[in-house]
N, C-alpha and C positions, 0 to 999 in steps of 0.2 A: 760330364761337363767338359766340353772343350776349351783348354785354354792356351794363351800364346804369351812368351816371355819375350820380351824384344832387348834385345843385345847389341847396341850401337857402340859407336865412336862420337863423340863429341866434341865440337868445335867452340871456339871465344864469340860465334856469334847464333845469340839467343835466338834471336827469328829463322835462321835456319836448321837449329837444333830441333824448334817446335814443329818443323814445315817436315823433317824428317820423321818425327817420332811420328806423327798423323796420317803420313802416305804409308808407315808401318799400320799404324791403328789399323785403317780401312784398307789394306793389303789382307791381312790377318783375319780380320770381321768378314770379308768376302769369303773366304777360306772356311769357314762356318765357327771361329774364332768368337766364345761368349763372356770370358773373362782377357782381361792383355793385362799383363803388368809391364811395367817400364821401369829402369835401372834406377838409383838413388841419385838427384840431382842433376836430373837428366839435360834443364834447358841451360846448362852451360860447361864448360871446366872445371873438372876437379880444385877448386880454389884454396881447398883448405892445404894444401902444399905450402901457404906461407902465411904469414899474418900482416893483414892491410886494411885499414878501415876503408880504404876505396872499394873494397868487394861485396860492401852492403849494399851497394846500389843493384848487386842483383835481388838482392832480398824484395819480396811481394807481401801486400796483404792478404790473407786469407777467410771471405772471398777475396777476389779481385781480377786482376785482366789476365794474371795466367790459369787461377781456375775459371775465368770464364770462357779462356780460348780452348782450354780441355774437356770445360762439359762440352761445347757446343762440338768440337769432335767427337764425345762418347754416344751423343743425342745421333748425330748423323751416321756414326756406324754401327749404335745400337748393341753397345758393348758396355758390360760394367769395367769400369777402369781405375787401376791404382797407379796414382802418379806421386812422383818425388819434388819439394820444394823447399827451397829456401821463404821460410816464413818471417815476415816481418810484423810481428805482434803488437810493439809498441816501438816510441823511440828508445833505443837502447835494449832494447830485449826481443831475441831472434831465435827462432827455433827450426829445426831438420824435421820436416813435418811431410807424412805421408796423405794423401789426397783421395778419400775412395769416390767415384764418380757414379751413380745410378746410369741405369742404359738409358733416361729421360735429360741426362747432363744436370741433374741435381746432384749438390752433394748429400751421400749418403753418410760419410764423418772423416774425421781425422783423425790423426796417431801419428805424436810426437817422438821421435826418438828418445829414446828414457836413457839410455847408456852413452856417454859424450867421449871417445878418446881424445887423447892427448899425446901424440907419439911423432917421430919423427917422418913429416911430409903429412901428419893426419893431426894438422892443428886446429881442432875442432871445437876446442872449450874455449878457441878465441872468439868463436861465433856464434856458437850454439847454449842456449840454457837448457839443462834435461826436461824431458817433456812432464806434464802432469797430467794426461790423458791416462794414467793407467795403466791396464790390461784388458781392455773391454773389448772383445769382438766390434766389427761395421756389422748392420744390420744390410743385407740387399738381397734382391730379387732373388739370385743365384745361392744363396747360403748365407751364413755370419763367419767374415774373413776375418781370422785372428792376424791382421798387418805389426810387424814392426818393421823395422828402420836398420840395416849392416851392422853395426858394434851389437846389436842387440843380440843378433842371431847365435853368438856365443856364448849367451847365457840360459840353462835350462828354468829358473825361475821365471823368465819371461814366459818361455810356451808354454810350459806349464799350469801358469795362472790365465793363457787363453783360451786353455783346454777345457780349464774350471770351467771358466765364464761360457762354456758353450762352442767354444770355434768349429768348424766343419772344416777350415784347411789353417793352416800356415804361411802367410806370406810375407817377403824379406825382399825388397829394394835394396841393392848393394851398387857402393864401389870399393872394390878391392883389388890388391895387385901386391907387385914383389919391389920390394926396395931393392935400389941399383944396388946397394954394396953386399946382399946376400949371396951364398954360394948357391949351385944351381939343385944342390941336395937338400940345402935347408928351404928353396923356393917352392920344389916338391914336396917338403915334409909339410910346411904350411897349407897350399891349395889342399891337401889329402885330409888336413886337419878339418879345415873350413867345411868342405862337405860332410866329414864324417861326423863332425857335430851337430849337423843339423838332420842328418840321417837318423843319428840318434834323435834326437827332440821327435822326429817321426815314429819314432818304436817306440820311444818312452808313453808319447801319448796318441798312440795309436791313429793318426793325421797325416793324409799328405802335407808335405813341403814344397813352396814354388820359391824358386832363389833366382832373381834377375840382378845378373852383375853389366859393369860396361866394360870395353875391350880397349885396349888399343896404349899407345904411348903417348902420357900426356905430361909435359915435359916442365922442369920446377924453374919458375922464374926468376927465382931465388938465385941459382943455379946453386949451391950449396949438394943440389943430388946430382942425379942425374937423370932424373923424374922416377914416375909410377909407370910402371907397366903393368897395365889391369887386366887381369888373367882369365875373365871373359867366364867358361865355364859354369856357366847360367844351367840351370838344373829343376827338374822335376822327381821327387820321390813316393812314392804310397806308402800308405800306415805303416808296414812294416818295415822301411828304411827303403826296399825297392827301387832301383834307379829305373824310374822309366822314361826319360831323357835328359841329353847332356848335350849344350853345347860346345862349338870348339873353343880354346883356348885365346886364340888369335884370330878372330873371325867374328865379322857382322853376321847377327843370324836372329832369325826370327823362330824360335822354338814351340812348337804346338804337338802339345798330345791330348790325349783325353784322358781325362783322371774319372772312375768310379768312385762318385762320390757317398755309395751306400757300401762302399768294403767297408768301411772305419765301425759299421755295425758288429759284422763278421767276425772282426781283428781282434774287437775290445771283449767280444765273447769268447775267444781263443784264449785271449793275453790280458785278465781282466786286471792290469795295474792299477784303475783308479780305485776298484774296490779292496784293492789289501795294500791300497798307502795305510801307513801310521800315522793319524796326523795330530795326534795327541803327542806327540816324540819328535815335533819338528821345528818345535818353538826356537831351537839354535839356528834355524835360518834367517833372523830375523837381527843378526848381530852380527858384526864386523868381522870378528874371529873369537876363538873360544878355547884357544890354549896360551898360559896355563891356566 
């Protein structure tokens, strides 16, 4: 399966954020591009850098006018597509909600961010309620894509439980980057982190990994920072952690490799970890903590 991770910059204005990501879609689809994912939150700024009830107004319903400007690009470049939105579910309750799009511009489902932080310039439990979608694979043409949401990707219980369910790959809409005030050792030890957890989650359950982060400096209103610097580095791995590509750091890029999606057969015959879990012995995952 060919697929393409699109790694932009983003701007304060929604229609031209859309008009970008789509001239990517159909760049990429041309290119023989059969899956594209697009970064977390793609049609605007990073917003959660401050806390404002004025930022609900980018919130959509879902359907609505931004999935339907998405299928109708997934329909015309004939691509199955994961998009990133700000969902407006009810009045007062809003959720970071990923968007899988059939190659027909139907949606094939969605997936809620289930993990919410709360940290400084990632003020997100001011926006966000955790998702209740689960762990369920999207069913689509191409395979059953185990999607979560950036905070999530840090957790091996999430892929794990996609794996259960069936997944055939991995995929993670991200924005991430370095707070101003970090030194430039600990901003390295982080991004090294970042991938190599999710490398893991590829070993662990024998699955490629597709990570679409965004790039660029986007600057705190607040000014309290001195913004995020989104450290780009959008990635592809095989079952066995394998990097088979990497975007750059600081750079728009549209990343396309092919993933074999019948190794994971292979892999899990080599490395057969689901068959000698304990899972009689695992009931402590299921509690907060467990000492003393």
């Amino acid at each position: 399966m060919k697929v393409a991770l699109i790694q932009l910059t983003c701007s304060a204005d929604v229609k031209e954020n859309r008009r970008r990501q789509a001239e990517h879609i159909h760049a990429t689809a041309c290119k023989g591009a059969e899956l594209v994912v697009l970064q977390e939150l793609h049609d605007s700024l990073y917003f959660c850098q401050t806390e404002s009830v004025d930022n609900f107004e980018y919130a959509q319903p879902v359907p609505g006018e931004a999935t339907a400007y998405y299928g109708k690009v997934a329909r015309e470049a004939g691509v199955v597509l994961v998009a990133s939105l700000f969902e407006r579910r009810a009045s007062g309750l809003y959720h970071n909600t990923a968007v899988v799009f059939e190659r027909d511009g139907s949606i094939a489902g969605i997936q809620r961010k289930n993990h919410i932080p709360d940290d400084p310039a990632y003020y997100e439990k001011f926006y966000f309620a955790p998702g209740d979608t689960g762990f369920r694979p999207i069913e689509t043409s191409l395979g059953r894509l185990g999607v979560q949401v950036c905070w999530d990707q840090w957790y091996p219980e999430g892929a794990r439980l996609m794996a259960l369910a069936g997944a055939d790959v991995l995929i993670y809409p991200t924005a991430i980057g370095f707070e101003s005030s970090d030194t430039a050792q600990e901003q390295k030890r982080q991004r090294e982190a970042w991938q190599l957890v999710q490398r893991g989650h590829a070993v662990a359950n024998g699955l490629p990994v597709l990570t679409c982060n965004r790039v660029g400096l986007e600057d705190d209103p607040s000014g309290q920072t001195r913004g995020i610097q989104f450290w780009g580095s959008s990635f592809v791995c095989g079952p066995q952690g394998e990097l088979l590509a990497e975007a750059p750091q600081d750079e728009e890029c549209d990343l396309m490799v092919e993933v074999d999606m019948q190794r994971t057969e292979q892999v899990r015959r080599w490395w057969p970890f689901l068959r000698d879990r304990r899972i009689e012995e695992y009931g402590g995952l299921t509690k907060r903590y467990l000492w003393p």
